[in-house]
N, C-alpha and C positions, 0 to 999 in steps of 0.2 A: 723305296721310300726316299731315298738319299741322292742317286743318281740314275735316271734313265738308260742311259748308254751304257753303265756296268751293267746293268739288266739287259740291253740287247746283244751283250758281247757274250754272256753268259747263255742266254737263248738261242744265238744260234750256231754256237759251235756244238752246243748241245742236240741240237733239230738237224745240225749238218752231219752230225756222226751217228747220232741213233743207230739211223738202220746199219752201222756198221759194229756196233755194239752188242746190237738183240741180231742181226743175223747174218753179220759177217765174218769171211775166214779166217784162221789164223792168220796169213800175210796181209790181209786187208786190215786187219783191226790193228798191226803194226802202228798207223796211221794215228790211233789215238793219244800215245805217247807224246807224240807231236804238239797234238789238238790241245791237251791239259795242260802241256808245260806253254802254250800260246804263239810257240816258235811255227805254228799251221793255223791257216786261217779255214773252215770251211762252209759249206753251202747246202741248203736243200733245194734244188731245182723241180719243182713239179707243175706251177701254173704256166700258162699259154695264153697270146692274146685271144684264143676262144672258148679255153679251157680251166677257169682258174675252179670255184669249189667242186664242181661239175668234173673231177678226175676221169670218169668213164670217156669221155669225150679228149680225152689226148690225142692229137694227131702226130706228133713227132714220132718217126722210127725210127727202129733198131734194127737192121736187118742184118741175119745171118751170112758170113761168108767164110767160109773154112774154118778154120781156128780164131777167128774174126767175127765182131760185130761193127754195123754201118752205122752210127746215129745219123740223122739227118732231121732238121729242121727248128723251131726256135721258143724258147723260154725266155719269161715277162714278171716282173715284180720279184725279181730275186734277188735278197738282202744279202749280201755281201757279192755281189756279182758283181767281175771285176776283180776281184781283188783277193777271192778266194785262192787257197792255194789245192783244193778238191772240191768237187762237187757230188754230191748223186743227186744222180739223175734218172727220171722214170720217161718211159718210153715204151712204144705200141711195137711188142714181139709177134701178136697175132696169133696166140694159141689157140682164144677163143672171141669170141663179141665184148665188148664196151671194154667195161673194169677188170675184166677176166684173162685178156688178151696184152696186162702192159707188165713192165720187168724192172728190175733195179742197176743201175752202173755209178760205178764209183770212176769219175774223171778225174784225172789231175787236168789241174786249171793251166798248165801249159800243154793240152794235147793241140795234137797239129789239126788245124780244123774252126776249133772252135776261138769266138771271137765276141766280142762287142758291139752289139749292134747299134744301143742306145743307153747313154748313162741316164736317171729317169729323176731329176732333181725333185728334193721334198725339204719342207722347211728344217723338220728335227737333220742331226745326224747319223743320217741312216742310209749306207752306201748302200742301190738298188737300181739293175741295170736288167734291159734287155739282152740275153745273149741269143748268136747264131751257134750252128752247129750244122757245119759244111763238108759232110761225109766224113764225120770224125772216127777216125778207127782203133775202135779198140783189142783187146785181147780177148779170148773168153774167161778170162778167170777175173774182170771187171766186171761181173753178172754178180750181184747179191743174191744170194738167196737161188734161187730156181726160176727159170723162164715162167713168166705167168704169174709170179707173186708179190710183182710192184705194186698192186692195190693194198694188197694183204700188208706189204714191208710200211707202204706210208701212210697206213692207217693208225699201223701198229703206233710207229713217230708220237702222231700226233695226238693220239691217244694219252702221249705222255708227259705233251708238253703244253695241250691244254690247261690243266692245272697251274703251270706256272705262267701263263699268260693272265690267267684270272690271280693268280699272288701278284703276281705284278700289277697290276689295274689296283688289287688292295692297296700294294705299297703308296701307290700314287696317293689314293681317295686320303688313306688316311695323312698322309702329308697335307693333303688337301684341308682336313677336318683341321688340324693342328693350329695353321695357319689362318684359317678361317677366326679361329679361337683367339690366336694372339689379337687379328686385325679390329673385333669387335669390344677385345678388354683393354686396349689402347686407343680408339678414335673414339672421340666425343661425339656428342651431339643432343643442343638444348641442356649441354652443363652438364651431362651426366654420360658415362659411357656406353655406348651400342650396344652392351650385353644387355642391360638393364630394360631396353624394350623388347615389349612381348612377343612380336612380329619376329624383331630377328632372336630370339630362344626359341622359338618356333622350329625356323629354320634350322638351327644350331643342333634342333632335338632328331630330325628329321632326316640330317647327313649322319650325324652318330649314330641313327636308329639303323637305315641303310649299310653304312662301315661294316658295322657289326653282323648283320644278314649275311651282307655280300661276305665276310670272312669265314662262316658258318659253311655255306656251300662250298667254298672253296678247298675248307678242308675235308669236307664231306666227298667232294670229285677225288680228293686226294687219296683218302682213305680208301674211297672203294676203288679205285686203280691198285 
């Protein structure tokens, strides 16, 4: 309601750490400590310039080598990219076909490799970059969760942070409604103020009616997660 960007800072360190939250290891989850005191900034990398709702369709890989995995290839519309100080990131292991065959890695945002392809300017304040990932090599103990459950891990996510996407949309509206409120019991018009016509109470009945809806479902998504 109050500030946008306290909400996007709050989203996505929250969306960045999830999976390391609900399914990652003791030394990995270290990482949250970090995360909550603010001293770590972090990331969910999972869209692709051909791949963003359409997850099955990842082409980036992971490929195994010894005690090693290979990421290769590149992530698009990733909000704090850049700037992140981790990332996870999902990527095609190849167990099996589409959504069945991707994984989860936890990157730090200085691995040797991986880079900036493209910073991706928007009017809000909202740092969002394309990254590369140039045989970036990690450990195997940068696997969340089990080979194969990257669908599973970023489903899980976002399952949880839908909810506060739609609280936040609330916060907005009703600032929205508030405002609206003030603008029509302050401006005149024909001598008498903009509340007082039918047209715009109309209106005014209309956003509050919606407000109120939209907040209902929202706690309802809430509720049943």
């Amino acid at each position: 309601r109050d500030d946008g960007l306290a909400d996007f800072a709050f989203a996505m360190q929250g969306l960045g750490t999830g999976a390391l939250s609900l399914f990652g290891t003791p030394e990995q989850q270290e990482w949250l400590s970090r995360t909550r005191a603010g001293k770590a900034i972090s990331a969910f990398a999972l869209s692709e310039p051909r791949s963003g709702s359409d997850v099955a369709n990842t082409e980036m890989t992971a490929t195994r080598d010894g005690d090693s995995f290979v990421l290769t290839g590149e992530k698009t519309w990733i909000s704090n990219g850049g700037i992140a100080d981790l990332y996870v990131v999902f990527a095609r292991t190849g167990e099996a076909p589409g959504a069945k065959g991707l994984s989860a890695f936890l990157v730090p945002g200085d691995a040797k490799g991986l880079g900036i392809a493209e910073r991706l300017e928007v009017i809000a304040p909202h740092p969002l970059a394309r990254l590369s990932f140039e045989r970036v090599r990690l450990p195997a103990t940068a696997l969340i969760g089990r080979p194969g459950d990257g669908f599973r891990i970023a489903m899980s996510v976002l399952d949880v942070f839908r909810s506060t996407v739609g609280a936040a949309a609330l916060g907005f509206a009703r600032r929205a409604l508030d405002e609206s409120i003030k603008r029509v019991a302050e401006r005149k018009l024909f001598g008498a103020p903009m509340a007082e016509l039918q047209m715009v109470q109309g209106h005014i009945a209309d956003m509050a009616l919606d407000v109120d809806a939209a907040a209902l479902l929202v706690y309802r998504a809430a509720w049943t997660k």
